[in-house]
mmCIF file of the N, C-alpha and C atoms, coordinates in Angstrom:
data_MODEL
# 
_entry.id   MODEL 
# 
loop_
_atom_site.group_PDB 
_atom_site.id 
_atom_site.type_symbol 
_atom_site.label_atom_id 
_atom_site.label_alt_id 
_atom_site.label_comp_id 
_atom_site.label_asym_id 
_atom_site.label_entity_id 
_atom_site.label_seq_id 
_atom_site.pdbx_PDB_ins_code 
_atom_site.Cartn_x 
_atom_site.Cartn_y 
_atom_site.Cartn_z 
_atom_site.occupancy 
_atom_site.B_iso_or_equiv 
_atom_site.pdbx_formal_charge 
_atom_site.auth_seq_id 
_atom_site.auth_comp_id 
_atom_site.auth_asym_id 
_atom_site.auth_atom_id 
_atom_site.pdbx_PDB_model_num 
ATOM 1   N N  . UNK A 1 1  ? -43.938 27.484  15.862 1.00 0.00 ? 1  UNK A N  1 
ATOM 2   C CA . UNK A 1 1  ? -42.804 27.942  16.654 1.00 0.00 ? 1  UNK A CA 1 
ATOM 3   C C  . UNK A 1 1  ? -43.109 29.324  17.222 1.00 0.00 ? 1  UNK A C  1 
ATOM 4   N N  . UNK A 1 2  ? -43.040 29.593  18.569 1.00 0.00 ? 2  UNK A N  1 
ATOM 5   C CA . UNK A 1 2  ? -43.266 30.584  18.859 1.00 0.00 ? 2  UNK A CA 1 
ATOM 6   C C  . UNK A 1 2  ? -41.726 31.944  18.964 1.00 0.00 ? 2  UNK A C  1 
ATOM 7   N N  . UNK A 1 3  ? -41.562 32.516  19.340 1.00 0.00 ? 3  UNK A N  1 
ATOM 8   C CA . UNK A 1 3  ? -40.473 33.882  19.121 1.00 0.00 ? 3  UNK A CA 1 
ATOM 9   C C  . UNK A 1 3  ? -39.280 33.231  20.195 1.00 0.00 ? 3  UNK A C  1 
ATOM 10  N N  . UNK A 1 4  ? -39.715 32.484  21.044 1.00 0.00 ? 4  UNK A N  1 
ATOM 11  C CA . UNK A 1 4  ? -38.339 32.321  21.936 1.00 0.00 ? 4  UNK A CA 1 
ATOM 12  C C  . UNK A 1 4  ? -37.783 31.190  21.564 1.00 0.00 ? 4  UNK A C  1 
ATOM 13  N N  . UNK A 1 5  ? -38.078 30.050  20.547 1.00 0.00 ? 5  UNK A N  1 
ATOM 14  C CA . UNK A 1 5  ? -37.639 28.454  19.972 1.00 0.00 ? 5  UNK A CA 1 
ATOM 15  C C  . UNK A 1 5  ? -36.565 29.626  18.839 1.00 0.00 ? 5  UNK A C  1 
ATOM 16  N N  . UNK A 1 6  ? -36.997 30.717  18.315 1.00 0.00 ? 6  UNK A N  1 
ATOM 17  C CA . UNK A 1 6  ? -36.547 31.058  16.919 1.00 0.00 ? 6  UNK A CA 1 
ATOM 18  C C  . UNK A 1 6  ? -35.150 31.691  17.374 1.00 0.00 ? 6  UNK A C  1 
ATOM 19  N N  . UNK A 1 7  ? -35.365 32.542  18.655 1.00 0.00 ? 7  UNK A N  1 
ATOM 20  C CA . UNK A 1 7  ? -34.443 33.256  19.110 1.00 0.00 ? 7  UNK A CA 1 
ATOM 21  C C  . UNK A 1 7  ? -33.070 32.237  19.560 1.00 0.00 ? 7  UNK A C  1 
ATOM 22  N N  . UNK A 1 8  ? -33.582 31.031  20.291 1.00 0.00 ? 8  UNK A N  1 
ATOM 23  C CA . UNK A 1 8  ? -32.695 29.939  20.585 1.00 0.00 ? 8  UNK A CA 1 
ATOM 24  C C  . UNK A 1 8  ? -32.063 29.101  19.333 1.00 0.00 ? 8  UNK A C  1 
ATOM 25  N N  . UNK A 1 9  ? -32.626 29.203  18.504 1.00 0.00 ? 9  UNK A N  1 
ATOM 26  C CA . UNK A 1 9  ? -32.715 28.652  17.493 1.00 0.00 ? 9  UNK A CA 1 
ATOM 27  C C  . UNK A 1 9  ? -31.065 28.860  16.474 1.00 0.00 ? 9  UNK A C  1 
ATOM 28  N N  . UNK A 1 10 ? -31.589 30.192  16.543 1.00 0.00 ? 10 UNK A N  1 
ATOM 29  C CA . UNK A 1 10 ? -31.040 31.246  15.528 1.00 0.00 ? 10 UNK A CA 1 
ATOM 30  C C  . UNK A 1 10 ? -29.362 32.159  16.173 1.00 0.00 ? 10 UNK A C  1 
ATOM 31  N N  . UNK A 1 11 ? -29.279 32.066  17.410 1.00 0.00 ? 11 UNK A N  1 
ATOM 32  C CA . UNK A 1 11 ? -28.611 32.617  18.362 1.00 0.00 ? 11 UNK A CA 1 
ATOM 33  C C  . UNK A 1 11 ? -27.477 32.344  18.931 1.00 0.00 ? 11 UNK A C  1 
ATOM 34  N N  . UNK A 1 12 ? -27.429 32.059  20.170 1.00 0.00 ? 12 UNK A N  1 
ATOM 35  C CA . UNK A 1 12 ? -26.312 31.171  20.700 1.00 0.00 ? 12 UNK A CA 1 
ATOM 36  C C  . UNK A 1 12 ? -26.031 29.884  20.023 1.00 0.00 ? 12 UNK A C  1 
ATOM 37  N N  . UNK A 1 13 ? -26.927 28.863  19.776 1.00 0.00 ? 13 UNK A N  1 
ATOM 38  C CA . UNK A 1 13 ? -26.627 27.190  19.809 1.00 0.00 ? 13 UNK A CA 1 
ATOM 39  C C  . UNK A 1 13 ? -26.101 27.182  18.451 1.00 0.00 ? 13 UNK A C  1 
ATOM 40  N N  . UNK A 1 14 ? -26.190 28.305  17.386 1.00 0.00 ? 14 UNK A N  1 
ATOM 41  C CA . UNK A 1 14 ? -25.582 28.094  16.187 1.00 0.00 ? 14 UNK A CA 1 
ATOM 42  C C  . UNK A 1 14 ? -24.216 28.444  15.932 1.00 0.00 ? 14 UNK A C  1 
ATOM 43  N N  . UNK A 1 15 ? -23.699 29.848  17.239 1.00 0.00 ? 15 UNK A N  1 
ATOM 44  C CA . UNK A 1 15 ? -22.719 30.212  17.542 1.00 0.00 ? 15 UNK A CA 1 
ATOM 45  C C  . UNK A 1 15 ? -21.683 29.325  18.048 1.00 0.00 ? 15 UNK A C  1 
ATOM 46  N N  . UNK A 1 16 ? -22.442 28.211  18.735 1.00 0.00 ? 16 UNK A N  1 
ATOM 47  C CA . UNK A 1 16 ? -21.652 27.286  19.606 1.00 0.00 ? 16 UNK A CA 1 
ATOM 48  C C  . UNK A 1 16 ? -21.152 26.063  18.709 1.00 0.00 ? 16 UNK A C  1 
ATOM 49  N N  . UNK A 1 17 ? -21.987 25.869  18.384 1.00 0.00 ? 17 UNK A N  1 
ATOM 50  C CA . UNK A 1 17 ? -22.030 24.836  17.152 1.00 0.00 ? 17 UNK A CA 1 
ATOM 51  C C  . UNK A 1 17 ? -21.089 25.237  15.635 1.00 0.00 ? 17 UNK A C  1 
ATOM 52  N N  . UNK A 1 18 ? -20.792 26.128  15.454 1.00 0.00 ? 18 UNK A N  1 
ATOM 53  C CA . UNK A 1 18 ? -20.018 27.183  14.433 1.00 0.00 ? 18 UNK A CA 1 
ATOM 54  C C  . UNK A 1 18 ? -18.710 27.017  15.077 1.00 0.00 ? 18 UNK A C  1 
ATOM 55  N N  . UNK A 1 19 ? -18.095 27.354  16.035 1.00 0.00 ? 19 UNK A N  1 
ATOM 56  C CA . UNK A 1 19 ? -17.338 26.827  17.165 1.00 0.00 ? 19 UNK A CA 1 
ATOM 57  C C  . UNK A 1 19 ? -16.782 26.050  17.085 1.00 0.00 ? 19 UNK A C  1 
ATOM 58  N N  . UNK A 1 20 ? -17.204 24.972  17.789 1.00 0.00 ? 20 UNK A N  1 
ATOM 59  C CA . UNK A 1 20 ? -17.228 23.456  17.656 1.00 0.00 ? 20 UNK A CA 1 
ATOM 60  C C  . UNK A 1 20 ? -16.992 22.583  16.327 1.00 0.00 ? 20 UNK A C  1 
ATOM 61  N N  . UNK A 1 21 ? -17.435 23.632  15.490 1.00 0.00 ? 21 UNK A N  1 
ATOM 62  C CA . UNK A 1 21 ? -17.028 22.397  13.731 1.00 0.00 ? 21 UNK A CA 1 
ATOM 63  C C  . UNK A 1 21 ? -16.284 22.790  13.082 1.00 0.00 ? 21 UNK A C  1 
ATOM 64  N N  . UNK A 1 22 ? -15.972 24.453  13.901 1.00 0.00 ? 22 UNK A N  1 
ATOM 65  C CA . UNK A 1 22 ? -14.734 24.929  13.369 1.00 0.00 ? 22 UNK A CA 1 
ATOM 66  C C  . UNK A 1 22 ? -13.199 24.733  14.083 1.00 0.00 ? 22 UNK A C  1 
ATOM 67  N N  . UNK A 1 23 ? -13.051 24.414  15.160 1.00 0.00 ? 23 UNK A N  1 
ATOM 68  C CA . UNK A 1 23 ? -12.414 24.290  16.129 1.00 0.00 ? 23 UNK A CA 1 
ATOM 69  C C  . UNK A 1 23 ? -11.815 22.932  16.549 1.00 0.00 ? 23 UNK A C  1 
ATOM 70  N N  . UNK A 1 24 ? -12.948 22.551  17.632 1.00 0.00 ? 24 UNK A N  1 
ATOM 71  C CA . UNK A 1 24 ? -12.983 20.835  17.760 1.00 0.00 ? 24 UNK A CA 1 
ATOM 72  C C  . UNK A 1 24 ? -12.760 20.244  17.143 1.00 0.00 ? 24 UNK A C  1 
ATOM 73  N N  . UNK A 1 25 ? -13.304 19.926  16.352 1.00 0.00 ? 25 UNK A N  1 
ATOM 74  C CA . UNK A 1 25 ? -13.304 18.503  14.983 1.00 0.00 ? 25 UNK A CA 1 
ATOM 75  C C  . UNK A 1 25 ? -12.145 18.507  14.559 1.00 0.00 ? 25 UNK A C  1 
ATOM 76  N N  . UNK A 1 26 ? -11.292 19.713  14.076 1.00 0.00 ? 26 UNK A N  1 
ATOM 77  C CA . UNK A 1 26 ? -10.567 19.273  13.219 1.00 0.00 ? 26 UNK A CA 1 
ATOM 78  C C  . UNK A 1 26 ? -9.392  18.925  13.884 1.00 0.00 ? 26 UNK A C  1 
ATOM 79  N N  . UNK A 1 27 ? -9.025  19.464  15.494 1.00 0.00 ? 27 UNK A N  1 
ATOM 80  C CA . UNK A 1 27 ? -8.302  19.218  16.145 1.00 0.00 ? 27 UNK A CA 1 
ATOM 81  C C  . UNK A 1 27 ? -8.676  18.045  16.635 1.00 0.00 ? 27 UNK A C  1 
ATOM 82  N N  . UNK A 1 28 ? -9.616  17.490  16.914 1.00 0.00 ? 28 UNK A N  1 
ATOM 83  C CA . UNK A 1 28 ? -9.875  16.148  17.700 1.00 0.00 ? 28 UNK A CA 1 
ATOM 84  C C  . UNK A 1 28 ? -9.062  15.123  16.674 1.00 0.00 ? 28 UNK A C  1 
ATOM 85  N N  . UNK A 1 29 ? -9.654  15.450  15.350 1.00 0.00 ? 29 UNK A N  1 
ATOM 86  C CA . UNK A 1 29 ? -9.396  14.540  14.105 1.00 0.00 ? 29 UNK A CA 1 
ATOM 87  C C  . UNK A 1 29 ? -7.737  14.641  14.057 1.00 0.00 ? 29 UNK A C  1 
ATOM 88  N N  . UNK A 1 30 ? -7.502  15.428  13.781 1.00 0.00 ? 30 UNK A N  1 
ATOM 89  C CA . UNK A 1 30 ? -5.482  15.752  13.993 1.00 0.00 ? 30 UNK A CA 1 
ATOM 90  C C  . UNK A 1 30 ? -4.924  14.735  15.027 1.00 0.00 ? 30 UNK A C  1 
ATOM 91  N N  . UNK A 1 31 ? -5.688  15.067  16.196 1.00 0.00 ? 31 UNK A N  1 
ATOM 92  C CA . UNK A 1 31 ? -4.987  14.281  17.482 1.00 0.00 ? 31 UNK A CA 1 
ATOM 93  C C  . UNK A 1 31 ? -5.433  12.822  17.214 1.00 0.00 ? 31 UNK A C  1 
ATOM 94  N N  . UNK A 1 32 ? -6.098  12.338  16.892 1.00 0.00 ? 32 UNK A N  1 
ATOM 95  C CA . UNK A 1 32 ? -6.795  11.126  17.041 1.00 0.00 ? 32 UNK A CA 1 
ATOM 96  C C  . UNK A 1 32 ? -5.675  10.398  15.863 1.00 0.00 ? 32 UNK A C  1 
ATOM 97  N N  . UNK A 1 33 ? -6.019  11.446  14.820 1.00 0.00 ? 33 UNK A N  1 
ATOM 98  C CA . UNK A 1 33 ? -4.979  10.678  13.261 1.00 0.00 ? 33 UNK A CA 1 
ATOM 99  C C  . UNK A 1 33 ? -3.268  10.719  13.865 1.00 0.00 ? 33 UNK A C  1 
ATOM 100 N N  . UNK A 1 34 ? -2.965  11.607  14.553 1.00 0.00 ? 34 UNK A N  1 
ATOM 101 C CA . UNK A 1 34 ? -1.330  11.062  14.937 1.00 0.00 ? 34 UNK A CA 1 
ATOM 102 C C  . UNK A 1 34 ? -1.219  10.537  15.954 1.00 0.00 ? 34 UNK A C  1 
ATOM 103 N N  . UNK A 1 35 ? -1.979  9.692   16.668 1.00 0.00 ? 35 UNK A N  1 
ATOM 104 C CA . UNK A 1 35 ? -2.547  8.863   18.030 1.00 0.00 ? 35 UNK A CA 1 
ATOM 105 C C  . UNK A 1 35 ? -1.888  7.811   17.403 1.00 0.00 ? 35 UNK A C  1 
ATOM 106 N N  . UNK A 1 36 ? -2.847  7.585   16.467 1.00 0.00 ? 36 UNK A N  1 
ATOM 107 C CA . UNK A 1 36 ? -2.799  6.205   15.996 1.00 0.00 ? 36 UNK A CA 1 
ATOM 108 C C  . UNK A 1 36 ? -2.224  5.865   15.016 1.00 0.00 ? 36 UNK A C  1 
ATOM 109 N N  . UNK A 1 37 ? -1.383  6.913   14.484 1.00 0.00 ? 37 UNK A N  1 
ATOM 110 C CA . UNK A 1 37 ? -0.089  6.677   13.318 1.00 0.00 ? 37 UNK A CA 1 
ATOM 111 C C  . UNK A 1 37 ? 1.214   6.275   14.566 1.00 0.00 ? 37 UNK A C  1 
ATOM 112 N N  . UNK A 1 38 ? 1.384   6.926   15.603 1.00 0.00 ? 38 UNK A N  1 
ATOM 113 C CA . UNK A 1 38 ? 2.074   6.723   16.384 1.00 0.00 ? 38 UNK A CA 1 
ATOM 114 C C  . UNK A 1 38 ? 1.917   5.409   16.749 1.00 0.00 ? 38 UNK A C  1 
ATOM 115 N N  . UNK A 1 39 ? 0.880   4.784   17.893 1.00 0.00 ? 39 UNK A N  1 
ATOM 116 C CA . UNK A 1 39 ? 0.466   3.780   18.074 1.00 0.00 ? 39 UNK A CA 1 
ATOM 117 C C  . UNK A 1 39 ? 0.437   2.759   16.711 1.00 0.00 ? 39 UNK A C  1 
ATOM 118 N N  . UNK A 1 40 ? 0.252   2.482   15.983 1.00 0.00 ? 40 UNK A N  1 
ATOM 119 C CA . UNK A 1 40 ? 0.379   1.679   14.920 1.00 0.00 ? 40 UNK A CA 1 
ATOM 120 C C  . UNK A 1 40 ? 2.077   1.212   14.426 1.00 0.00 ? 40 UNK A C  1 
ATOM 121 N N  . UNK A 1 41 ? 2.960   2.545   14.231 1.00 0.00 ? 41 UNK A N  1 
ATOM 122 C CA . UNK A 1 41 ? 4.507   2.687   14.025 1.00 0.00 ? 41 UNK A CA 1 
ATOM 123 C C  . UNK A 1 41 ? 4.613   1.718   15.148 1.00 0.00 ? 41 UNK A C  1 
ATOM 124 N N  . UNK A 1 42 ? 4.449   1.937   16.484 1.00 0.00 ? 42 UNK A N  1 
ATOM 125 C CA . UNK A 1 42 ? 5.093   1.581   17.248 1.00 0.00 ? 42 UNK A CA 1 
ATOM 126 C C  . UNK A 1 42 ? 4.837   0.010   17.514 1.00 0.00 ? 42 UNK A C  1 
ATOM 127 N N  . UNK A 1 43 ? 3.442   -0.327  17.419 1.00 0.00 ? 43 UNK A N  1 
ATOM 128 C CA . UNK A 1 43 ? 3.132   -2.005  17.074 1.00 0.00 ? 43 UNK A CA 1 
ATOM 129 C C  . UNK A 1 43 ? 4.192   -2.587  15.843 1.00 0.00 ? 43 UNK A C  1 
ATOM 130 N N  . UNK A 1 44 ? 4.296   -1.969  14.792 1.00 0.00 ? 44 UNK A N  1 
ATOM 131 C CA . UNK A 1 44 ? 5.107   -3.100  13.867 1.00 0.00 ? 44 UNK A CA 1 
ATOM 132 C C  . UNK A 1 44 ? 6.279   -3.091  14.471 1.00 0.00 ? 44 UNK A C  1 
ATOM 133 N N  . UNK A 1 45 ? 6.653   -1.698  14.825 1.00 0.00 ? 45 UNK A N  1 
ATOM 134 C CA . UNK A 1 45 ? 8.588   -1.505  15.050 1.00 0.00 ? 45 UNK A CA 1 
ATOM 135 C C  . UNK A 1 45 ? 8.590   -3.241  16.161 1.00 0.00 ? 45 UNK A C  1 
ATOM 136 N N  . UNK A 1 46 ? 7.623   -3.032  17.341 1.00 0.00 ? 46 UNK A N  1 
ATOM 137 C CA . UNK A 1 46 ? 7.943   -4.165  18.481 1.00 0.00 ? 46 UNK A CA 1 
ATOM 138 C C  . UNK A 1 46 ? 7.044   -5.696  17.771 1.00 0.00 ? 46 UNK A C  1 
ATOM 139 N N  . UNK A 1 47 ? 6.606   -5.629  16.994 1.00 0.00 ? 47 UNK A N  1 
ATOM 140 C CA . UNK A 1 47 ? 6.914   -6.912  16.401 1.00 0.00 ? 47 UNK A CA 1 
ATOM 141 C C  . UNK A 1 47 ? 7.793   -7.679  15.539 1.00 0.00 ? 47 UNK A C  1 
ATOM 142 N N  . UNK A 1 48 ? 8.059   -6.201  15.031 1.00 0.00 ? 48 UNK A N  1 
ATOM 143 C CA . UNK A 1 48 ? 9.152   -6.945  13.549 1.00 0.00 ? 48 UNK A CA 1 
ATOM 144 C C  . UNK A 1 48 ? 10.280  -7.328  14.849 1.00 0.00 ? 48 UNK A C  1 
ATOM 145 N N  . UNK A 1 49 ? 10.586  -6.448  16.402 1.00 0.00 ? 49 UNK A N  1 
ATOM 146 C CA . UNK A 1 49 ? 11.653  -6.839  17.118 1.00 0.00 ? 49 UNK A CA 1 
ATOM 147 C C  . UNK A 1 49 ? 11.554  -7.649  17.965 1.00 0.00 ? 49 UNK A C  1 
ATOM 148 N N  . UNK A 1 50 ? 10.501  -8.363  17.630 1.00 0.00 ? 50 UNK A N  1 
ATOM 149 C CA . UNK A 1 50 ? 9.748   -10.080 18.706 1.00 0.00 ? 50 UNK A CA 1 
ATOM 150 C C  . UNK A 1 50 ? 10.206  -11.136 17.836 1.00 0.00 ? 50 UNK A C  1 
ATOM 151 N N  . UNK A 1 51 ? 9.374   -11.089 15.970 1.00 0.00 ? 51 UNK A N  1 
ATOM 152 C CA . UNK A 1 51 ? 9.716   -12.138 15.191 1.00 0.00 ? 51 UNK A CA 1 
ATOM 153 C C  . UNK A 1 51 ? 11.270  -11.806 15.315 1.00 0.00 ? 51 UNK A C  1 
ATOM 154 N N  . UNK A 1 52 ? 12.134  -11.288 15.363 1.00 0.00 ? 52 UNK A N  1 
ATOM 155 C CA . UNK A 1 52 ? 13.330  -10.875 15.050 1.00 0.00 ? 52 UNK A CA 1 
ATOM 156 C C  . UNK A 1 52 ? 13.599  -12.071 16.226 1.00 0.00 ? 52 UNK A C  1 
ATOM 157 N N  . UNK A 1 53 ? 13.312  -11.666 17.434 1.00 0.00 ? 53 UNK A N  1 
ATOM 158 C CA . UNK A 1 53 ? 14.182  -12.417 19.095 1.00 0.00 ? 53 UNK A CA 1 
ATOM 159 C C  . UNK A 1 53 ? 13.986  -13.875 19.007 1.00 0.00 ? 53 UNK A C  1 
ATOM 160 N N  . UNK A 1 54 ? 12.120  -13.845 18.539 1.00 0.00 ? 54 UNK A N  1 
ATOM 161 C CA . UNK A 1 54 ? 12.124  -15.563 18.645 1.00 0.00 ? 54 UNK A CA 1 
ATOM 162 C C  . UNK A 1 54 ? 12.843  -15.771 17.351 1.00 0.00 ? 54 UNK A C  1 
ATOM 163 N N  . UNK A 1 55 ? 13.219  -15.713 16.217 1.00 0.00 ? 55 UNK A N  1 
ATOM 164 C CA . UNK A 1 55 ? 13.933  -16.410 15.122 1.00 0.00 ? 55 UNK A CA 1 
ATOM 165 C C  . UNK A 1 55 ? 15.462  -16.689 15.132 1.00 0.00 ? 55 UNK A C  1 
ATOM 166 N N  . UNK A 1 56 ? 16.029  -15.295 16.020 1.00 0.00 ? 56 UNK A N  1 
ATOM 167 C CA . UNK A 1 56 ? 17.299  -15.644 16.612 1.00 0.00 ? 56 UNK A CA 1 
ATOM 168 C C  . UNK A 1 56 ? 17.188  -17.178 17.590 1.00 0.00 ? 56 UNK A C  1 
ATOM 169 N N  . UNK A 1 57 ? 16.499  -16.840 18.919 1.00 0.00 ? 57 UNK A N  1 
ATOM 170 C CA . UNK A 1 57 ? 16.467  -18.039 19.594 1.00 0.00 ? 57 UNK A CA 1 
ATOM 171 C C  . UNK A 1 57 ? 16.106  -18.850 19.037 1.00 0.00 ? 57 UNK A C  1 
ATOM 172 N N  . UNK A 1 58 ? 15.395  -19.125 17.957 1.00 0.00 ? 58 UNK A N  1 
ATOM 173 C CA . UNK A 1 58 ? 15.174  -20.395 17.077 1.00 0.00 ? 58 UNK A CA 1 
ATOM 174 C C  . UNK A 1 58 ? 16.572  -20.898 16.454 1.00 0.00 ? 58 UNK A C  1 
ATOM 175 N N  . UNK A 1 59 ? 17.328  -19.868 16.217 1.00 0.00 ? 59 UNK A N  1 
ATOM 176 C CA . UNK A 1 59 ? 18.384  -20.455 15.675 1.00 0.00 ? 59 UNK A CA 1 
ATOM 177 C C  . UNK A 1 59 ? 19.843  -20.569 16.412 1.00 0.00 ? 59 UNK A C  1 
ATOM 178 N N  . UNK A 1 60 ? 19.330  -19.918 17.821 1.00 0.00 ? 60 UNK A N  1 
ATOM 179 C CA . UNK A 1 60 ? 20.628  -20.218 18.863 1.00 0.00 ? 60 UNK A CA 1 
ATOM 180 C C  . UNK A 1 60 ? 20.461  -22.515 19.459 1.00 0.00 ? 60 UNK A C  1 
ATOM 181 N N  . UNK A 1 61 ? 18.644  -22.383 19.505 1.00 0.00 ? 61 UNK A N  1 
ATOM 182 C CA . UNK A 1 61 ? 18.162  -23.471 19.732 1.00 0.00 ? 61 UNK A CA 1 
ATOM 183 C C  . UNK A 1 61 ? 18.635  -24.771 19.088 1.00 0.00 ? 61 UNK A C  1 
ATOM 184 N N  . UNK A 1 62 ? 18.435  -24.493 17.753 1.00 0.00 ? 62 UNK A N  1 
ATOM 185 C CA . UNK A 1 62 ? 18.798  -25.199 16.897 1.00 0.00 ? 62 UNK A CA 1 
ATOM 186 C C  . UNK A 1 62 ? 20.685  -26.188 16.657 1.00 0.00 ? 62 UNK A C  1 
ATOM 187 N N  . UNK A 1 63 ? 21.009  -24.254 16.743 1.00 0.00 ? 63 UNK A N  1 
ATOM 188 C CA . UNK A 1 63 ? 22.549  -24.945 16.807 1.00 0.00 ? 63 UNK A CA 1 
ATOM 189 C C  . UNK A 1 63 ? 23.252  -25.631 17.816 1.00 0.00 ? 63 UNK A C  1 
ATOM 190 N N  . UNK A 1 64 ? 22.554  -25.307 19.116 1.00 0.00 ? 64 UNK A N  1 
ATOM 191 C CA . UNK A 1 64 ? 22.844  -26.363 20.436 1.00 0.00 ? 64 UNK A CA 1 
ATOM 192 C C  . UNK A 1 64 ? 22.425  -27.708 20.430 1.00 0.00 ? 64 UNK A C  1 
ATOM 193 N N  . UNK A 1 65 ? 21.285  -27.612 19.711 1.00 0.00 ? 65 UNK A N  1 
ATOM 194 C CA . UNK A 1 65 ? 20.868  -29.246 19.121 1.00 0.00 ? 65 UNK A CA 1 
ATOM 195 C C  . UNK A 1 65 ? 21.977  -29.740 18.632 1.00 0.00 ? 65 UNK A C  1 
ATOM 196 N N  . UNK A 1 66 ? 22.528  -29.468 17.478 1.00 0.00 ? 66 UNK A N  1 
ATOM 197 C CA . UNK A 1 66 ? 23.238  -30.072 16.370 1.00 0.00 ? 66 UNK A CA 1 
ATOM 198 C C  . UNK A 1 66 ? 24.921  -29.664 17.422 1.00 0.00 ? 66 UNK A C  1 
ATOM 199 N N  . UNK A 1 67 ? 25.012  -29.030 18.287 1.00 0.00 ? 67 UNK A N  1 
ATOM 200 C CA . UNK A 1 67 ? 26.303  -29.412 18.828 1.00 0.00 ? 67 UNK A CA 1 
ATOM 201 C C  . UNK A 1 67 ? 26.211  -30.338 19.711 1.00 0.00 ? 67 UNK A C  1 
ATOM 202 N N  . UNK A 1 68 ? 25.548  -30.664 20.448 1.00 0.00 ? 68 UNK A N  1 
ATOM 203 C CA . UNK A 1 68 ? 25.426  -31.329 21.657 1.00 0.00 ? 68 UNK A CA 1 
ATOM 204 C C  . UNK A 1 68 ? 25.275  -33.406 20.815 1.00 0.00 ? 68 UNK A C  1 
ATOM 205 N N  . UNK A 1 69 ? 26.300  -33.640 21.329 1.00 0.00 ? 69 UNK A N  1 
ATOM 206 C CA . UNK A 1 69 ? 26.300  -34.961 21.138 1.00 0.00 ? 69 UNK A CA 1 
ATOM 207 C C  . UNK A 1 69 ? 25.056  -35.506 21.414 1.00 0.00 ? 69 UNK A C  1 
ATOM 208 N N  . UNK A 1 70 ? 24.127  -37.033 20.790 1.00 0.00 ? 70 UNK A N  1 
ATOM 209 C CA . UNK A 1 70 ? 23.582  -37.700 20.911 1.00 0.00 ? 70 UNK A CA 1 
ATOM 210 C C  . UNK A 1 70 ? 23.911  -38.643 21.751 1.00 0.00 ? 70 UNK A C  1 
ATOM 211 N N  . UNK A 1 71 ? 23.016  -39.024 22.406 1.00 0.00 ? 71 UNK A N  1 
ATOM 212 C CA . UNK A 1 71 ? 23.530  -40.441 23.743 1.00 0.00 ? 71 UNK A CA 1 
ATOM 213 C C  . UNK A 1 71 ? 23.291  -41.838 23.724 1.00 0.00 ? 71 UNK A C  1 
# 
């Protein structure tokens, strides 16, 4: 290694990098982890309120069957 790899080395890119793993990451990781706590909440809430619609109409279905005279 000659004196200017050591200087690069040793210098800025460790500064930047010091930075970056102090900084970035943990905020990326924060945003990313309540991304997808959000996104996830919000998938069950609109399914549990889908099985909910079709089981009603299953059972609005049903009871029009059983009212409606046979022919």
């Amino acid at each position: 290694m000659n004196s200017k790899e050591v200087v690069i080395l040793s210098g800025k890119n460790t500064a930047k990098y010091d930075f970056l793993s102090r900084v970035v990451w943990p905020t990326m990781i924060g945003f990313v982890s309540v991304s997808l706590f959000l996104f996830l909440s919000y998938m069950i809430i609109e399914g549990y309120s889908i099985v909910q619609m079709i089981k009603t109409d299953r059972e609005v279905t049903i009871s029009r069957s059983l009212d409606t005279p046979s022919r």
